[in-house]
Each structure stands twice: as structure tokens, then as C-alpha cells.
C-alpha positions in Angstrom: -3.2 7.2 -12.6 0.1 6.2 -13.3 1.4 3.2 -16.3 2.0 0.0 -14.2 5.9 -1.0 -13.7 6.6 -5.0 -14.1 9.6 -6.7 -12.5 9.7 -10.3 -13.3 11.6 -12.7 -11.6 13.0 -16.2 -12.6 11.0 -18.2 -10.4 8.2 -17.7 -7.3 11.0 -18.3 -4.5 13.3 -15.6 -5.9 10.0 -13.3 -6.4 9.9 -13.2 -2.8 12.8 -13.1 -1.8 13.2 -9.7 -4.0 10.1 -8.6 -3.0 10.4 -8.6 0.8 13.9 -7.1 0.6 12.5 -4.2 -1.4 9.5 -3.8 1.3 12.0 -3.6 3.7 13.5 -0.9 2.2 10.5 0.6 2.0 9.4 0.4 5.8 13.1 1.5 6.6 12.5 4.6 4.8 9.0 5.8 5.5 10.7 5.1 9.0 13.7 7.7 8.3 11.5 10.0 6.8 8.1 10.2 9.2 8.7 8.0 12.2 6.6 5.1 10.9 5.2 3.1 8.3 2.2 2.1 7.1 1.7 -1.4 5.2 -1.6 -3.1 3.9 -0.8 -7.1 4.1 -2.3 -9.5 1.5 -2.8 -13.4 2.1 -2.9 -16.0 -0.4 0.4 -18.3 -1.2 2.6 -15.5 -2.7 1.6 -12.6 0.1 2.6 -15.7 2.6 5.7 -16.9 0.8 6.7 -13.2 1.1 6.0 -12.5 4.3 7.7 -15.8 5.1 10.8 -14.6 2.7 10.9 -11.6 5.2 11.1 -13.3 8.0 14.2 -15.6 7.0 16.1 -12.4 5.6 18.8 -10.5 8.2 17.9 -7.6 7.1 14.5 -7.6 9.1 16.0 -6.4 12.0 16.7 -2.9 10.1 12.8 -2.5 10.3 11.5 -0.9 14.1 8.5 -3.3 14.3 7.2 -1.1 17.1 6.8 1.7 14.7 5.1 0.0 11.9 1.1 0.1 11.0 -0.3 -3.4 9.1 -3.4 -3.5 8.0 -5.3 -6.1 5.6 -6.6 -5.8 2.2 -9.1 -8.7 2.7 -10.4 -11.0 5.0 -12.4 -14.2 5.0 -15.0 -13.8 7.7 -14.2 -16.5 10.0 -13.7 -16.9 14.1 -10.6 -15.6 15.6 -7.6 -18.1 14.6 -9.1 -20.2 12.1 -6.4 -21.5 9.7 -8.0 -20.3 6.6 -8.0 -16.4 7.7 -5.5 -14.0 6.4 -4.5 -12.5 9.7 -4.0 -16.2 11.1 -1.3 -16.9 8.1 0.6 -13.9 8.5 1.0 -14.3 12.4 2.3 -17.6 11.6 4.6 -16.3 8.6 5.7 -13.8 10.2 4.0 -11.4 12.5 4.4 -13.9 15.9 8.4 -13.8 15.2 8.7 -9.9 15.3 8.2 -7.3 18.4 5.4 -5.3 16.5 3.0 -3.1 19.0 -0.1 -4.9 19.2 -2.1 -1.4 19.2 -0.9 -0.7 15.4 -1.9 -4.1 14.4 -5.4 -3.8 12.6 -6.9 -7.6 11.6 -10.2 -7.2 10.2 -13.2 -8.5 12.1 -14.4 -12.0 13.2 -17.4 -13.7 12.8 -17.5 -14.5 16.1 -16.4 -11.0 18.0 -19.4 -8.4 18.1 -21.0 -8.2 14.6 -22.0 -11.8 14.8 -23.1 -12.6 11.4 -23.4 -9.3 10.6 -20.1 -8.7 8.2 -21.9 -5.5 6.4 -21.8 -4.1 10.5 -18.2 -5.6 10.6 -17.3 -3.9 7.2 -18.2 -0.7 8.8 -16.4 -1.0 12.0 -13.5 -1.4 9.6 -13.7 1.5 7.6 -14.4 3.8 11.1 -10.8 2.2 12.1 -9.2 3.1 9.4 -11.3 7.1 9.3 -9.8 7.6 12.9 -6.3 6.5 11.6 -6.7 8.8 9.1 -5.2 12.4 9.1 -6.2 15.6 7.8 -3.1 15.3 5.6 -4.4 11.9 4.2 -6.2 11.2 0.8 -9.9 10.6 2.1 -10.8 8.8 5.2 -7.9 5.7 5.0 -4.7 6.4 6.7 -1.8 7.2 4.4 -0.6 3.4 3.4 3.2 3.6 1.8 2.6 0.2 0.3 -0.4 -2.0 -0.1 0.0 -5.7 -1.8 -2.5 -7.8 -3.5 -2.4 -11.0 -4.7 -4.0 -11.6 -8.0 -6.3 -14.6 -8.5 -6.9 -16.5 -11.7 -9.9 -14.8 -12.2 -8.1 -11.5 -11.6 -9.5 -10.8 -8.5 -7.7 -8.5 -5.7 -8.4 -8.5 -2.2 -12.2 -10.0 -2.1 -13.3 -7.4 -5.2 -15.0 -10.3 -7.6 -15.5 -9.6 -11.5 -18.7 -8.3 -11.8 -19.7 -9.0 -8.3 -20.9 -5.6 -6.0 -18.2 -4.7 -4.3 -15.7 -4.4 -7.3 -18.7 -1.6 -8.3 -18.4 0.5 -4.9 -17.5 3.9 -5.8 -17.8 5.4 -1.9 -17.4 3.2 0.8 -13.9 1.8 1.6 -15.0 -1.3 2.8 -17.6 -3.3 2.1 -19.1 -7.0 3.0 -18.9 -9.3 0.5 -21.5 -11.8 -0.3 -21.3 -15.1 -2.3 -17.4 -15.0 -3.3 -17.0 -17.4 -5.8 -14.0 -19.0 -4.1 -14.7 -20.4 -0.8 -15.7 -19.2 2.3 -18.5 -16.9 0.2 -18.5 -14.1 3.0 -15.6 -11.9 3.2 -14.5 -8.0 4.3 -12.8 -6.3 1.7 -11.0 -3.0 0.8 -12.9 -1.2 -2.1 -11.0 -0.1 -5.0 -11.4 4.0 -3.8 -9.4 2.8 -0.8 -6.7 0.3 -2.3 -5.9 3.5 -4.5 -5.7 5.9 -2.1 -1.9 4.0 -1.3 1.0 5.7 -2.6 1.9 2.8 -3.7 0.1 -0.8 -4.7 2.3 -3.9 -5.6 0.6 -7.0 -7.3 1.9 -10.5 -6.8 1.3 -12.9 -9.4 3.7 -16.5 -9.5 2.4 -19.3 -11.4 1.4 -19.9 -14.8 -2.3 -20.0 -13.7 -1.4 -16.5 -13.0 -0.7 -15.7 -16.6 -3.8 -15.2 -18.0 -4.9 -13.0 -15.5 -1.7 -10.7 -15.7 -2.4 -11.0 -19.2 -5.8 -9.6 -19.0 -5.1 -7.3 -16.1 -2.1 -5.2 -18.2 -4.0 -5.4 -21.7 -6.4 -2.6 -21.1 -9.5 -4.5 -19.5 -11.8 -2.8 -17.3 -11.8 -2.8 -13.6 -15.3 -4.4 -13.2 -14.3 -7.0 -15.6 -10.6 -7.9 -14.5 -10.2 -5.9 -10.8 -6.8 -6.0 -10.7 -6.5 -3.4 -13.8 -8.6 -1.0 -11.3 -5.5 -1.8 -8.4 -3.7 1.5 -9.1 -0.9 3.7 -6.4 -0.9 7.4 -6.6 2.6 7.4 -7.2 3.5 4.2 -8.8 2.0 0.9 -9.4 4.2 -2.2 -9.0 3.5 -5.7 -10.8 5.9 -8.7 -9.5 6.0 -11.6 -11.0 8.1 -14.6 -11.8 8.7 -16.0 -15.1 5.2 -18.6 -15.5 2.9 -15.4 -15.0 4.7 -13.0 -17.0 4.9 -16.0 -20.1 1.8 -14.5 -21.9 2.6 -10.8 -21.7 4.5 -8.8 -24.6 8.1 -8.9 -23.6 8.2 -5.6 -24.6 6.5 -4.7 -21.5 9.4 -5.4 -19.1 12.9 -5.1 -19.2 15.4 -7.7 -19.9 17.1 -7.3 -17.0 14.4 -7.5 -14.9 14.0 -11.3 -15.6 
């Protein structure tokens, strides 16, 4: 695994502003270099606010939207459209505005399309999804992902992997149900941390200073099962972005000046 990198921005606006201009560049080049991209979306308000930072930036239109693979860390298992679900957000934020083929747009399941209640059966439809994207030049049975964000809660969660809960503990599967999630609704789909590090490369988004203690944690050498986001590592690099209220109880020797 490779030492976590921290950029730390003045404020959550300029966070992601600077954060979707340098996924941009990042799509754009996977583009140049393969012929397509392949991103791993996060919800929550700074995964939003970035998406919706993307959206208001000229620069979008560098992107070929029809060429571009999204995919979801996490999901609340709700009905098709329902506000609170991650895939509802980011077609509002951004998704709906862009010419993106529908076929290489991967939501996660419902609770009400064909697993019912079932989300362990929906979990699994997920990971087969993701094992046919998958190449034989892949790591594993997930499709190569150039960059997949997660948001970190105040508890230090990513995607729907709890402290302590199950699914933070899943060593094989890449995507599991969840089951009583501390943060409402309780039943979720999430990526498991073998899959969320399978990505080249893994950004975490933290703005707010009830961020700080969990960036605090997270970069101070806790374990995975204990603070999840320590476990949210790239193969080849491991981005933190922050702004200034979740980066105020780190070591400022951890970032550079300049990046502030």
C-alpha cells in the first residue's frame, strides 16, 4: 500500500471546485490513453457538491460522456428514485445534464426491482456486474476503476463499511449487504474494502470540522476495522481532500503549505 497524499483546501466550495477539475483531468486522460474511463461515484454532501462543482465547470465538455463507466461505492437500499439514494442525487447533480450511455451506467440495486427484500441477493447481482466488467487484465473480479471517491463520515466510515460492523471485516466478497447501519436507512449495498482497493486510485473527501476527528483518526495509524477509512487505500496512490475545518486537527507537517 502506498503513504496517503493530503491536499487541503481553504474552504468546502473551493474543495470541489479543485476536486472536480482534477477528476476531469483524470477521465480526459484514461480517455487519451485506453478509450474510456472508469469512475466509482460517492454520495453524501461533499461527493454531491463535487459532482455539482463538475457540472458548473466548462471544462466538462473535454470529458466523452459516451465513453465513461460510473459505478457506486454504496447505496442505501431504497425503490428506484427515492430522494435519499445515491444514484437519485448524482442524476440530479449531474448525471441527467451530460450525454452518458445509459449501458455503462451501473446504479446499484433497488428494493423494489427483483431481489425484493432480499439485499444479500441484490449485493450479489452486483458483484456478478462488476466480474463480467472485469478483464483478464484486471486486479480480481472488479473492472479496473482509475478513480474511486469516498466520503468519510464522522465515524470514519466509507461507502456503507461501519466500524466494527461485518462488512468492514469481509476479506473475499466485493460486495456485500449491510444490515443495521447506524445511520439511517439501516439496509444498504456496499463495496468491500478488497474491492475499493483494487482502484488505482481512491480519493477521500472530508469538509467540515465534524470531519476532523475522523481525518484525524483515519491518518494516525488506526486500524481498518476500527476507523474504515485508514483501510481505503489505491494501488498507485491514495488521495485525501480536504478543506481547512477537517484538516484543523492533523499535524501540519502532514501537508504542504501550499496545498492550503
Amino acid at each position: 500500500m502506498n503513504t496517503p497524499q493530503l491536499v487541503v483546501h481553504r474552504d468546502k466550495e473551493l474543495m470541489a471546485q479543485a476536486a472536480a477539475a482534477r477528476l476531469i483531468t483524470k477521465i480526459v486522460d484514461a480517455q487519451a490513453s485506453r478509450g474510456y474511463a472508469s469512475i466509482v461515484l460517492t454520495g453524501g454532501r461533499n461527493g454531491n457538491g463535487l459532482l455539482a462543482a463538475l457540472a458548473s465547470q466548462p471544462a466538462r465538455d473535454a470529458v466523452d460522456w459516451g465513453r465513461l463507466d460510473l459505478w457506486w461505492g454504496d447505496e442505501r437500499y431504497l425503490p428506484e428514485g427515492d430522494p435519499d439514494r445515491n444514484d437519485t442525487q448524482a442524476r440530479a447533480a449531474l448525471l441527467d445534464a451530460v450525454p452518458l450511455d445509459a449501458a455503462r451506467v451501473h446504479p446499484m440495486p433497488t428494493s423494489d426491482g427483483p431481489h425484493g427484500d432480499d439485499v444479500e441477493a441484490a449485493a450479489e447481482a452486483y458483484a456478478a456486474e462488476l466480474a463480467k466488467a472485469a478483464g483478464p487484465e484486471n486486479h480480481g473480479t472488479v473492472p479496473e476503476f482509475d478513480v474511486l471517491m469516498l466520503g468519510v463520515g464522522p465515524d470514519t466510515h466509507v461507502a456503507s463499511l461501519f466500524p466494527e460492523l461485518p462488512a468492514v471485516r469481509e476479506t473475499e466478497r466485493t460486495v456485500v449487504g449491510v444490515h443495521g447501519a447506524p445511520k439511517p436507512p439501516p439496509t444498504r449495498i456496499s463495496l468491500t474494502l478488497p474491492a475499493i482497493r483494487s482502484a488505482r486510485e481512491v480519493w477521500l473527501l472530508a469538509a467540515g470540522e465534524d470531519k476532523a476527528e475522523a481525518a484525524a483518526i483515519a491518518l494516525s495509524g488506526a486500524g481498518e476495522i476500527q476507523a474504515p477509512a485508514a483501510g481505503a487505500q489505491g494501488r498507485s496512490r491514495t488521495l485525501w481532500l480536504l478543506d481547512a475545518a477537517a484538516a484543523s486537527q492533523l499535524p501540519r507537517s502532514l501537508y504542504p503549505p501550499a496545498s492550503a
